[in-house]
Backbone as a chain_set.jsonl record, in Angstrom:
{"seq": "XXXXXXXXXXXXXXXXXXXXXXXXXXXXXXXXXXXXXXXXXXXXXXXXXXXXXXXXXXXXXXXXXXXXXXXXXXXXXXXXXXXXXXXXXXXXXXXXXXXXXXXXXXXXXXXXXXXXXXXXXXXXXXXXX", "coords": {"N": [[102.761, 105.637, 120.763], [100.695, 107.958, 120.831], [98.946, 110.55, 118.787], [98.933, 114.052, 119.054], [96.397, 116.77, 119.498], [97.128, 119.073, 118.746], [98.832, 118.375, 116.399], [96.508, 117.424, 114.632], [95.785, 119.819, 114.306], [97.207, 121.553, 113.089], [96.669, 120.558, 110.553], [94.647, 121.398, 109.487], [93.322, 124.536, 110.258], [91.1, 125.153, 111.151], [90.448, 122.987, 112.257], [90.812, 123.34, 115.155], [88.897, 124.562, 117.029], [87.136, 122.773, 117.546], [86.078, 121.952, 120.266], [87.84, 121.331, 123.389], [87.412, 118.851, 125.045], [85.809, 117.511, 123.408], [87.992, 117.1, 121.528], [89.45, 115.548, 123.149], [88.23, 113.178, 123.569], [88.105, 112.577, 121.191], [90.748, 111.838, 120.082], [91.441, 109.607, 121.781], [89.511, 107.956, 120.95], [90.546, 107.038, 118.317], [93.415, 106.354, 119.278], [92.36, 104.092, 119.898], [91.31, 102.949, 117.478], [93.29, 102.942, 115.239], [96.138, 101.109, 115.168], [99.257, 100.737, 115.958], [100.537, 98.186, 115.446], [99.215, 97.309, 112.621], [99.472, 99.515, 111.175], [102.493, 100.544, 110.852], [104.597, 102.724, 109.395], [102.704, 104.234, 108.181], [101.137, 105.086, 110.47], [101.544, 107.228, 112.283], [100.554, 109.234, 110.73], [97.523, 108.221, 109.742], [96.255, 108.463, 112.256], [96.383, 111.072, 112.524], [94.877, 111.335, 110.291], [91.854, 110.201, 110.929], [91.373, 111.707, 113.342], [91.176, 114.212, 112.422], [88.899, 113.806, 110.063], [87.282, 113.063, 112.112], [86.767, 115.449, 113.833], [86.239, 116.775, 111.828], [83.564, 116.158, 111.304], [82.338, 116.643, 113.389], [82.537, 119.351, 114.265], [80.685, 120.306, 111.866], [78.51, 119.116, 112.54], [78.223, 120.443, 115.038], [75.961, 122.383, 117.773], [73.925, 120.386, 118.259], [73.038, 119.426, 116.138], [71.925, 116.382, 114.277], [71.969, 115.876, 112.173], [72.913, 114.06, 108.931], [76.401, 114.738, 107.007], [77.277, 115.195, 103.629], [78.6, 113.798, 101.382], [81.931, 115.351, 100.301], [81.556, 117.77, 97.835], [82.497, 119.963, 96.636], [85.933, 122.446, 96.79], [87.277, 125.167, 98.192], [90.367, 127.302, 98.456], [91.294, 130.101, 99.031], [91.544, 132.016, 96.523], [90.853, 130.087, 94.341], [88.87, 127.435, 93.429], [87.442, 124.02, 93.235], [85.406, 121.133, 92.092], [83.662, 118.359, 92.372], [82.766, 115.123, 90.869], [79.419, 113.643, 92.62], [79.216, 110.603, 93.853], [77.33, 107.797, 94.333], [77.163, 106.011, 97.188], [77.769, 103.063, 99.38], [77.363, 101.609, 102.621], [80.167, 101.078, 105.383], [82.189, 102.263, 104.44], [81.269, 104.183, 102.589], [81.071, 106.556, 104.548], [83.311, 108.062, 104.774], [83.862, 109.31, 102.394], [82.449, 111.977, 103.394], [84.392, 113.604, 104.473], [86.961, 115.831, 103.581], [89.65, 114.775, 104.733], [88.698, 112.013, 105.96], [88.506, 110.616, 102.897], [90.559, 110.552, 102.367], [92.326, 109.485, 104.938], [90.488, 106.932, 104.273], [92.071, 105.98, 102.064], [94.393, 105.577, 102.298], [94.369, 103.498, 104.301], [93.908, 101.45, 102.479], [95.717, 101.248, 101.498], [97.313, 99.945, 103.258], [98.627, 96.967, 104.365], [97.292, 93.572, 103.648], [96.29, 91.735, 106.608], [95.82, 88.777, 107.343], [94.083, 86.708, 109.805], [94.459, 84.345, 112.351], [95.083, 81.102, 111.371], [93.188, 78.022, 111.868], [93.674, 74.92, 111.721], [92.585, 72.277, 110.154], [91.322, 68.926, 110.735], [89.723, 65.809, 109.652], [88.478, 63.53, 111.39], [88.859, 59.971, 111.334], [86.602, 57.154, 112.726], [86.728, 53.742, 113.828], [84.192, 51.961, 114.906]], "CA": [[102.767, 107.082, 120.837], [99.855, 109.304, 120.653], [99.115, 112.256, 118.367], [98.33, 115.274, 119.985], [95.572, 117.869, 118.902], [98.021, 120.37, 117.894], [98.851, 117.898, 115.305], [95.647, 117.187, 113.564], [94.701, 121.484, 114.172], [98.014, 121.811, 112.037], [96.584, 119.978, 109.057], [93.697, 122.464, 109.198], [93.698, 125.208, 111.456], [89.834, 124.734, 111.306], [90.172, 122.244, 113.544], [91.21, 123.995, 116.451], [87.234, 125.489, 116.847], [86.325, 121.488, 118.186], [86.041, 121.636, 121.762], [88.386, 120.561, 124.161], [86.989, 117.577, 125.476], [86.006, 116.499, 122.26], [89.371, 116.418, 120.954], [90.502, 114.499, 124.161], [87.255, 111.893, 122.584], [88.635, 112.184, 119.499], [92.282, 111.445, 120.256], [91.41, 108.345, 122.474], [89.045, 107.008, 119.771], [91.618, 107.122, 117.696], [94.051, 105.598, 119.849], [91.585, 102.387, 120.201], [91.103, 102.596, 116.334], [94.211, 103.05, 114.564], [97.453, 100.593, 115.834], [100.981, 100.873, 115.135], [101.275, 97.17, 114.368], [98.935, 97.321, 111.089], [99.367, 101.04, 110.139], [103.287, 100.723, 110.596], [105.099, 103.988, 109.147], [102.065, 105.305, 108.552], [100.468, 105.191, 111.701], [100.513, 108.592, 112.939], [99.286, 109.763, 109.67], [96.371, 107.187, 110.287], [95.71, 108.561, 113.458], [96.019, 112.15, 112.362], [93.785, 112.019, 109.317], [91.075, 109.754, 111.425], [90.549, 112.673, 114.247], [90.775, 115.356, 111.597], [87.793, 113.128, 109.989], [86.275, 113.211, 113.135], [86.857, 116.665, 113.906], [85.212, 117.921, 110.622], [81.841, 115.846, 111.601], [81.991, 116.938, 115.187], [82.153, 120.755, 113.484], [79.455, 120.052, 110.649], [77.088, 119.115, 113.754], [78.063, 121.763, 116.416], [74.911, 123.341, 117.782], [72.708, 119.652, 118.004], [72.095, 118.78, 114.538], [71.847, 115.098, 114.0], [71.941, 115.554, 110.21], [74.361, 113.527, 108.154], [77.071, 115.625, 106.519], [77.175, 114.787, 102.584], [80.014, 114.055, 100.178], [82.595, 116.16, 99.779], [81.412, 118.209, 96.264], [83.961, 121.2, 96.22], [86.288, 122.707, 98.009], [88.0, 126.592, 97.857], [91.23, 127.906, 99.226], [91.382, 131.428, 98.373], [91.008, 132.679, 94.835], [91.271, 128.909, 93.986], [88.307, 126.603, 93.874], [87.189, 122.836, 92.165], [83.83, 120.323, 92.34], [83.577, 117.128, 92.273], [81.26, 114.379, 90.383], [79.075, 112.763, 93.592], [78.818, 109.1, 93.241], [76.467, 107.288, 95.091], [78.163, 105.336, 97.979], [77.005, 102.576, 100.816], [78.0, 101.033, 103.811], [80.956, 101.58, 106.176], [83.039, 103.06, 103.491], [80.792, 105.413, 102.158], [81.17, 108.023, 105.41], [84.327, 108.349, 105.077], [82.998, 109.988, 101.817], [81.85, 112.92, 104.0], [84.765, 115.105, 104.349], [88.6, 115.19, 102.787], [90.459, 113.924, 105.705], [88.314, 110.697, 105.587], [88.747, 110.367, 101.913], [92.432, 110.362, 102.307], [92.348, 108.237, 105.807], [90.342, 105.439, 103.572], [93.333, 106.072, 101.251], [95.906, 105.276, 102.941], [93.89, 102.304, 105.169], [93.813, 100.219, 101.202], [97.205, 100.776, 101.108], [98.039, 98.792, 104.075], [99.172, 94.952, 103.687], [96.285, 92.783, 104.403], [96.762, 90.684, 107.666], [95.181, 87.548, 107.984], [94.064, 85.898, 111.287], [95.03, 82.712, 112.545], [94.69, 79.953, 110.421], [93.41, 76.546, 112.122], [93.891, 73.329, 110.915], [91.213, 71.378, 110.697], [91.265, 67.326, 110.067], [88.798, 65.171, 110.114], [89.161, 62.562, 111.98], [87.531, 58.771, 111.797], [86.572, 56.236, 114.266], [86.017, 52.855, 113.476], [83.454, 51.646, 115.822]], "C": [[101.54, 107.628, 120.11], [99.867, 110.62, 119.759], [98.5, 113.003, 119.381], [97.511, 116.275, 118.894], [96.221, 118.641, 117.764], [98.815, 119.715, 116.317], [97.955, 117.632, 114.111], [95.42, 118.846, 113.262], [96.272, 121.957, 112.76], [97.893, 121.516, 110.808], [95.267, 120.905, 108.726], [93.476, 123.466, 110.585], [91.915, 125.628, 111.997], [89.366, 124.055, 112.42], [90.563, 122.594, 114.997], [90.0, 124.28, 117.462], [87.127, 123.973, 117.914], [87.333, 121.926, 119.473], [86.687, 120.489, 122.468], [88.036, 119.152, 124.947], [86.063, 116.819, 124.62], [86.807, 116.272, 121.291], [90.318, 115.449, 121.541], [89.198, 113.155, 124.116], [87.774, 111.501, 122.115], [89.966, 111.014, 119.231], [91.98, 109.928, 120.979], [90.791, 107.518, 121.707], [90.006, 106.361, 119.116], [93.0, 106.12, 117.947], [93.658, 104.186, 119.769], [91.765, 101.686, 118.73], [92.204, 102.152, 115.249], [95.579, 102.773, 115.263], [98.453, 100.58, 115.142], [101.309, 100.036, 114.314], [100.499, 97.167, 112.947], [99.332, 98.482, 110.418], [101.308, 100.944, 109.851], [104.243, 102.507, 110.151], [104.355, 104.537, 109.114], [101.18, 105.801, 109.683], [100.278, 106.534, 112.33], [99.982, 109.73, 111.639], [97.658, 109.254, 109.373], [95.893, 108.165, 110.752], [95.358, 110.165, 112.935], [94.77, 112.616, 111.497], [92.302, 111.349, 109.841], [90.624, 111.04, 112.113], [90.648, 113.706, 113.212], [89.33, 114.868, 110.908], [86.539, 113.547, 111.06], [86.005, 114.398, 113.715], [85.592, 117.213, 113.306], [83.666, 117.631, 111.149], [81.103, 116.707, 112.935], [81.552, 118.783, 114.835], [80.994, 120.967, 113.059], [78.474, 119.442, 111.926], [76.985, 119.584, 115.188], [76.174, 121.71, 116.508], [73.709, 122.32, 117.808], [72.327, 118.607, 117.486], [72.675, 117.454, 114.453], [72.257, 115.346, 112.867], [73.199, 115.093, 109.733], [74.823, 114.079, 107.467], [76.819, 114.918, 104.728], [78.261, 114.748, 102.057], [80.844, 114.982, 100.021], [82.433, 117.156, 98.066], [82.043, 119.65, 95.775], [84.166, 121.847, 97.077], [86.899, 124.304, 97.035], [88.814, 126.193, 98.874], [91.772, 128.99, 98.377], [90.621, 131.344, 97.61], [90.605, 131.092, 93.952], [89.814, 127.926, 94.05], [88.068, 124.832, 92.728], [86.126, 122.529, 93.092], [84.211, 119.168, 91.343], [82.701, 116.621, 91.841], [81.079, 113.563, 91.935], [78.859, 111.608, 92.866], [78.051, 108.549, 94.181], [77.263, 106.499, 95.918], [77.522, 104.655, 99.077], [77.823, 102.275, 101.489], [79.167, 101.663, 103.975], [81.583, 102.717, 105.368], [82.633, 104.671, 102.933], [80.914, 106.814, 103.197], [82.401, 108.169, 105.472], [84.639, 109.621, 103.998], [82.535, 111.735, 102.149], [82.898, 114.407, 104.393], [86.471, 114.735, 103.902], [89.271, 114.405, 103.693], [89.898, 112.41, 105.85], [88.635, 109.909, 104.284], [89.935, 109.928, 101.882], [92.845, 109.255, 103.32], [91.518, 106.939, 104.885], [91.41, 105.167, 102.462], [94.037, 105.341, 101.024], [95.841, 103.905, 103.848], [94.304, 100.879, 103.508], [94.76, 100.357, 100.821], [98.37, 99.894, 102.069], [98.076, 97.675, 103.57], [97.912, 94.294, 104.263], [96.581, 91.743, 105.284], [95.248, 90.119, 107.531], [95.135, 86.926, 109.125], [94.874, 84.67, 111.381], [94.553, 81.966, 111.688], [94.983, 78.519, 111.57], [93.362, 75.699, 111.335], [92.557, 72.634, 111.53], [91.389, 70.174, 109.938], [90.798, 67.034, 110.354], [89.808, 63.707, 110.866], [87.795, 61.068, 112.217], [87.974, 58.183, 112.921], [86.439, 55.329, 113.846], [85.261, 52.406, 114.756], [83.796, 49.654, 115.715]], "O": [[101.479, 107.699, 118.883], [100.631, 111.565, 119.954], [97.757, 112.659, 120.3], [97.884, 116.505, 117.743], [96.028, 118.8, 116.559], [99.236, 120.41, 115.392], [98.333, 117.593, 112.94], [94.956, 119.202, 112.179], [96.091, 122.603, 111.728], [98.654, 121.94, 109.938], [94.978, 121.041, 107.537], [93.488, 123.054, 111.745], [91.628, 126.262, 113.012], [88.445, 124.252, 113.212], [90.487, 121.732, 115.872], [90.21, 124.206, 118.673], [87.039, 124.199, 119.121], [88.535, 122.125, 119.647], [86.439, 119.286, 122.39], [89.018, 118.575, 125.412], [85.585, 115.73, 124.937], [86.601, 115.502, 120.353], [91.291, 114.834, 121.106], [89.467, 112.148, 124.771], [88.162, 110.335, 122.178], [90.115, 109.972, 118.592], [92.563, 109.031, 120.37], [91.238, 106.377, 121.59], [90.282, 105.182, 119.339], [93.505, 105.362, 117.119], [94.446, 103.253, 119.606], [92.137, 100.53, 118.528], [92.044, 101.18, 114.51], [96.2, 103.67, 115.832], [98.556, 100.438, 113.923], [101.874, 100.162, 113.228], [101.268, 97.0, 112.001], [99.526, 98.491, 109.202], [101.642, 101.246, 108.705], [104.297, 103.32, 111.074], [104.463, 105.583, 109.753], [100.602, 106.888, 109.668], [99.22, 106.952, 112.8], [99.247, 110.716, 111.703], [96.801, 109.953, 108.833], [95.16, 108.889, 110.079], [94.178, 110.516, 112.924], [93.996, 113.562, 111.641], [91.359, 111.87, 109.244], [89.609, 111.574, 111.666], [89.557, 114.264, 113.328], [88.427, 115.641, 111.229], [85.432, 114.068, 110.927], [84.873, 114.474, 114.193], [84.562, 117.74, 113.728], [82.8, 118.479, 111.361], [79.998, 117.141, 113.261], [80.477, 119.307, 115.127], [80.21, 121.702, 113.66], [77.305, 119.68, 111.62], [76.195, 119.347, 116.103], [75.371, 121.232, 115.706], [72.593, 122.761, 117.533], [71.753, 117.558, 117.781], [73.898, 117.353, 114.549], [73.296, 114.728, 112.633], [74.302, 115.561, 110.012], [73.961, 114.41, 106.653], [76.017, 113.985, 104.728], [79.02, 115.704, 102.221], [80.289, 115.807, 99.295], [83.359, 117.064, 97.26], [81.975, 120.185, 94.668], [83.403, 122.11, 98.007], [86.947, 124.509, 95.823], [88.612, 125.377, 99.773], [92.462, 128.898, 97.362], [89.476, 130.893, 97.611], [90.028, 131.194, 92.869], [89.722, 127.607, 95.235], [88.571, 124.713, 91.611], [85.818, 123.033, 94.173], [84.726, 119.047, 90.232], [81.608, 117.144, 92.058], [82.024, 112.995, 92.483], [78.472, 111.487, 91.704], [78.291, 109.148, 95.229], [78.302, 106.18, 95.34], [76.77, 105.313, 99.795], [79.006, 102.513, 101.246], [79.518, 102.569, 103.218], [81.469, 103.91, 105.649], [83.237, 105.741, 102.864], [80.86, 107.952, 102.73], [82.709, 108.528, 106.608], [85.307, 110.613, 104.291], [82.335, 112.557, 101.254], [82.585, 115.588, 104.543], [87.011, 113.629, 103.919], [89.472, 113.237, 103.363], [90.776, 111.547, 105.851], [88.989, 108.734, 104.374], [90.259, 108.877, 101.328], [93.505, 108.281, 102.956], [92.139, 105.877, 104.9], [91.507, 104.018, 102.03], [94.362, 104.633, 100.07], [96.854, 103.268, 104.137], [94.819, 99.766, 103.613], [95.07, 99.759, 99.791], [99.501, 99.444, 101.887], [97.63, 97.366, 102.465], [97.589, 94.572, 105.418], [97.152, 90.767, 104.796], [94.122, 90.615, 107.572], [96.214, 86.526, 109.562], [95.718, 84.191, 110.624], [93.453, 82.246, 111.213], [96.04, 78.053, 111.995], [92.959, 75.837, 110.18], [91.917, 72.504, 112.574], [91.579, 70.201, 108.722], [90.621, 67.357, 111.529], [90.939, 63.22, 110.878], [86.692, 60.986, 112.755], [88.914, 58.325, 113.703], [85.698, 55.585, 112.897], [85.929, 52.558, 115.779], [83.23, 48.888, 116.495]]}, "num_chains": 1, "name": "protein.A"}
């Protein structure tokens, strides 16, 4: 099962603004990215805070702009605001970095169980010639 739009635009009503046929992107990304069997219970919170993620970027570069969004470094609601210390951050991990809903989707990803692949067996094996 699928989230639907109206689910991620409910966690910010911000997200509503991203264009219809890049929320039906978003949502299918999403789908590919985030599976039931590892995420388990949380799975459509996964899925929701991934396209909200993807949302915000898709927003933050309306209108063109290539440019990479930056760290999250404070946020308001209302009368209400805080700021954050930036930390320097690389690879995959670090864009997630880029807006709250990522922050929280890498969250909640290092609180899954770690699955391991298959495990072969490997024996050597002699010959006598």
């Amino acid at each position: 099962m699928s989230v639907s739009w109206d689910d991620v635009a409910a966690l910010s009503p911000s997200l509503a603004a991203v264009s219809a046929e890049a929320q039906a992107l978003i949502i299918a990304m999403v789908d590919r990215q985030v599976g039931e069997a590892q995420w388990g219970d949380l799975f459509p919170d996964g899925q929701i805070l991934l396209a909200a993620h993807l949302g915000a970027l898709t927003l933050n570069t309306a209108g063109g702009s290539s440019q990479a969004v930056g760290p999250v470094v404070s946020q308001t609601v209302g009368p209400v605001s805080r700021s954050f210390a930036v930390l320097t951050t690389s690879g995959a991990a670090g864009s997630f970095d880029s807006t709250t809903w990522g922050q929280e989707y890498a969250r909640l990803r290092r609180m899954l169980p770690v699955r391991v692949g298959t495990v072969l067996e490997w024996r050597r094996v002699s010959r006598r010639l």
